[in-house]
FILORO-288899 format. One record per residue: x, y, z of N, C-alpha, C in turn; residue number from 1. Coordinates in pm, 1 decimal, decimal comma. Last residue first. Layout:
<pts>
[pt [X Y Z] [X Y Z] [X Y Z] NUM],
...
</pts>
This chain:
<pts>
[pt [-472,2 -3459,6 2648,6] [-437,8 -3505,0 2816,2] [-274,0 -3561,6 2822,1] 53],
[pt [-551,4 -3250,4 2423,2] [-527,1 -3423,5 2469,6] [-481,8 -3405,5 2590,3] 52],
[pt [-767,0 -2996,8 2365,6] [-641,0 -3047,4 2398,0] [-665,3 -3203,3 2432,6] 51],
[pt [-929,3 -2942,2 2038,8] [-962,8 -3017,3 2175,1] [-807,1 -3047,0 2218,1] 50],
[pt [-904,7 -2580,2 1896,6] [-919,7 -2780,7 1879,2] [-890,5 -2758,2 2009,5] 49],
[pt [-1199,8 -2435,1 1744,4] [-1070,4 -2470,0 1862,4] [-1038,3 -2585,0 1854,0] 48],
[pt [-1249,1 -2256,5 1456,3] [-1320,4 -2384,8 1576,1] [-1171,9 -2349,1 1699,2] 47],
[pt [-1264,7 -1910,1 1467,0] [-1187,3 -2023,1 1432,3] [-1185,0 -2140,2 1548,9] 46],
[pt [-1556,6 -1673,2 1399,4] [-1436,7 -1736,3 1514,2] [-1380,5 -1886,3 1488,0] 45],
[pt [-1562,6 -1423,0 1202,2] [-1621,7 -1568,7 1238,3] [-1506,2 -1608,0 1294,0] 44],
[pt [-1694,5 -1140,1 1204,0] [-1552,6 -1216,5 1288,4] [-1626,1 -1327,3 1267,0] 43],
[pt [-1894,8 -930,3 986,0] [-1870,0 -1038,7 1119,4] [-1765,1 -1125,7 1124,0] 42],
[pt [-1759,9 -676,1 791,4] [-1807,9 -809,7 786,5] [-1752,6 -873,2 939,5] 41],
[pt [-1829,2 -362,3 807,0] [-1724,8 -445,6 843,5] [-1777,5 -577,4 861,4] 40],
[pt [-2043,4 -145,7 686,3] [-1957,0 -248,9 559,7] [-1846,8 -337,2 684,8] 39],
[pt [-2108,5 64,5 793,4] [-2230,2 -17,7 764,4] [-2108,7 -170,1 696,6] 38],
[pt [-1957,1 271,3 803,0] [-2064,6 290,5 739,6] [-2101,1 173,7 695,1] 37],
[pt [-1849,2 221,5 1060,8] [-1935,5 363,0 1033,7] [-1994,6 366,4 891,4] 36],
[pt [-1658,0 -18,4 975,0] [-1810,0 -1,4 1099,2] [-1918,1 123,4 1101,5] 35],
[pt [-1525,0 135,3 832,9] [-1591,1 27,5 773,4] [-1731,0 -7,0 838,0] 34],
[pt [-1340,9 308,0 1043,9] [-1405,7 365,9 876,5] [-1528,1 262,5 842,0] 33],
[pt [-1242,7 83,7 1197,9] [-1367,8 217,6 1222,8] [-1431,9 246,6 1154,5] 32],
[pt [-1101,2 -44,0 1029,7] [-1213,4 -93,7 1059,8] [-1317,6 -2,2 1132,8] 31],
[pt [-916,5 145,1 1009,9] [-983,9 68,4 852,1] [-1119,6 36,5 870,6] 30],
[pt [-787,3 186,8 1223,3] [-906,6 336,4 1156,7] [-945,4 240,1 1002,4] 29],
[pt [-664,9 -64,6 1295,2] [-774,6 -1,4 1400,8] [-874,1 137,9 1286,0] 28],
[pt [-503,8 -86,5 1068,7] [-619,0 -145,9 1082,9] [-713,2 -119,1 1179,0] 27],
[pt [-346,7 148,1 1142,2] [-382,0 184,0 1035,0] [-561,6 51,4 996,9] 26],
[pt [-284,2 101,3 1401,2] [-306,1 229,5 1397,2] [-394,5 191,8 1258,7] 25],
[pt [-87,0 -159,0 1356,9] [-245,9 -184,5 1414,3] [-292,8 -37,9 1426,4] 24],
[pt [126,5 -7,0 1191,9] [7,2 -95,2 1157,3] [-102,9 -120,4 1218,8] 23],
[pt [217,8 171,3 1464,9] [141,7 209,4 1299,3] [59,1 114,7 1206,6] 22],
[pt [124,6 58,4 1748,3] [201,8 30,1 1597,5] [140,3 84,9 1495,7] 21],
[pt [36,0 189,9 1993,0] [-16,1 61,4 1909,1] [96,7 147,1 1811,4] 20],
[pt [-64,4 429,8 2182,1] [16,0 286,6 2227,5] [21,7 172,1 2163,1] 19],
[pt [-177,7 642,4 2105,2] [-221,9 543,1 2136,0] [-182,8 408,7 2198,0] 18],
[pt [48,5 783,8 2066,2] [-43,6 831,6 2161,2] [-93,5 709,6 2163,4] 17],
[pt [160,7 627,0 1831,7] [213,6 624,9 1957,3] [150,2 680,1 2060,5] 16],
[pt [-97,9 676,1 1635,3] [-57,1 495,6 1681,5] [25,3 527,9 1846,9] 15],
[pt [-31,3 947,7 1600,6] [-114,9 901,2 1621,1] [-118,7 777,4 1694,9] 14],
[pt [243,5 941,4 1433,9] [219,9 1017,4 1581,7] [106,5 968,7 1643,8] 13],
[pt [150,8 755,9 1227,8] [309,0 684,5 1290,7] [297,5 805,8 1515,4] 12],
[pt [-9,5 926,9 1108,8] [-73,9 806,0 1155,7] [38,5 742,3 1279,2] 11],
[pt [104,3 1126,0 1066,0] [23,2 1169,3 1122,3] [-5,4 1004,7 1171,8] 10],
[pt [321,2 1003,7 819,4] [373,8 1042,9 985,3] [261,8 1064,5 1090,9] 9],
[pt [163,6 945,3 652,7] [207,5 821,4 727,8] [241,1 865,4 832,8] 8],
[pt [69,5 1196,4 536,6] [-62,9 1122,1 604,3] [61,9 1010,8 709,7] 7],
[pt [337,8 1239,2 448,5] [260,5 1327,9 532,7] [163,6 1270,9 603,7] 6],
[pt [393,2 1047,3 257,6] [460,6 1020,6 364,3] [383,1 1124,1 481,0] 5],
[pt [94,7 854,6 177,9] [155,3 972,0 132,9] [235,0 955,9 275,8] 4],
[pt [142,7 480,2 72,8] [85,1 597,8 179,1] [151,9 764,8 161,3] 3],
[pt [51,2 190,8 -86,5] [148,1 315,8 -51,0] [47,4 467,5 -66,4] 2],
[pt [84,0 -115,8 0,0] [0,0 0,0 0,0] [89,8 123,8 0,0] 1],
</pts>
């Protein structure tokens, strides 16, 4: 993906107030964006497997 370097730094200051990584910065506001308007598809949760003894 390529990011204007201006927008990247705002995100790179952003993420550190927050205490998260520019990447999880950039998927945390993907999925905001997505939830606000209606479009973030449901988490389907991955079976578990059974521990053995």
């Amino acid at each position: 993906m390529r990011i204007d370097p201006v927008l990247w730094a705002e995100i790179e200051r952003l993420a550190a107030q927050e205490l998260r990584s520019a990447n999880a910065q950039v998927e945390f506001m993907l999925r905001e964006g997505l939830e606000r308007r209606g479009r973030l598809p449901a988490r389907v949760a991955a079976p578990r497997k059974k521990e053995t003894p």
